[in-house]
N, C-alpha and C positions, 0 to 999 in steps of 0.2 A: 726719431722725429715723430714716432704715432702716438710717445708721451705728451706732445705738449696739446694744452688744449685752448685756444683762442678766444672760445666763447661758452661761457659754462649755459649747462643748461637752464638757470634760471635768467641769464641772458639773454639767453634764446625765447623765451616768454615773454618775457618783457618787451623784445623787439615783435613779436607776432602780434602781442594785444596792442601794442602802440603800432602796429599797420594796421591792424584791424578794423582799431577805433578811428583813424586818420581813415581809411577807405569807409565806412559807413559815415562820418561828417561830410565826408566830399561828395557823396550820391547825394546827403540831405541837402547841400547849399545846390546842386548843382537840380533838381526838382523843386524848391523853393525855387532860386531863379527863373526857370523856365511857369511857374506857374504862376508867380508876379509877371512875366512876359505877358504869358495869356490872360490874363488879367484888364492888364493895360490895352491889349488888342482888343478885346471885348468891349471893355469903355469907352476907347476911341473910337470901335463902328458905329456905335451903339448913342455916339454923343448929343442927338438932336430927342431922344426919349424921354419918356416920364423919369422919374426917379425910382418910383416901386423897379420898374423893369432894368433900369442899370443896375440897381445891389442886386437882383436877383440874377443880373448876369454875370457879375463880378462875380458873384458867390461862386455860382457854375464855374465860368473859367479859373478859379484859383481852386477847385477843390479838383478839376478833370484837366488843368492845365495842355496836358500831349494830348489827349482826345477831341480837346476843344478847339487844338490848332489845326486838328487834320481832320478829323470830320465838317465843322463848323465852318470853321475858317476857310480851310483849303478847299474843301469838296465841295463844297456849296457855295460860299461867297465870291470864291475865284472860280470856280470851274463853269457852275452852274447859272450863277445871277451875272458873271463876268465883272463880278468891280473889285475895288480894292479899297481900299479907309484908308483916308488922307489925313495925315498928322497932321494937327492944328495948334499946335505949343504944348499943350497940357500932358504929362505922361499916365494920368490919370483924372480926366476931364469929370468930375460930379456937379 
C-alpha cells in the first residue's frame, strides 16, 4: 500500500497555490468590504457638512476603515459625545 500515491507532488502545488491565492483574495474582499463600511459610516455621520469635508472623510474612512470604526466611530462618537448616525436612505449620502 506505501506504493500508491494519491496526489503527486506537483498536485500538491497546485492545491497550496490555489489556497493561497483563494486565502489572500478572501482577506482582500473581506478589508475592502469593511472599509466601504467605514466609508459609508463616515458619510452618513457626516451628512449635513460641506462637501470638501465629506471626500476628505470618505478618503479617511476607506483608506483606515478598522481604525476609523473604533477609534472615531466607537470611542468617541458613541462613547464620548454619546450619539449614533441615523440612517436616512442614502448608503452614501454626497
Amino acid at each position: 500500500m506505501s506504493g500508491y500515491v494519491f496526489i503527486s507532488n506537483e498536485g500538491k502545488t497546485m492545491l497550496s497555490d490555489f489556497l493561497e491565492l483563494f486565502l489572500k483574495l478572501s482577506i482582500f474582499v473581506i478589508v475592502l468590504t469593511i472599509n466601504f463600511c467605514a466609508m459609508s459610516i463616515a458619510l452618513i455621520c457626516n451628512e449635513n457638512e460641506s462637501i470638501f469635508l465629506k471626500i476628505f472623510v470618505a478618503i479617511y474612512a476607506f483608506l483606515f476603515g478598522i481604525i476609523y470604526l473604533f477609534i472615531n466611530y466607537y470611542s468617541y462618537r458613541i462613547s464620548i459625545k454619546n450619539e449614533t448616525c441615523k440612517y436616512s436612505g442614502s448608503v452614501f449620502p454626497f
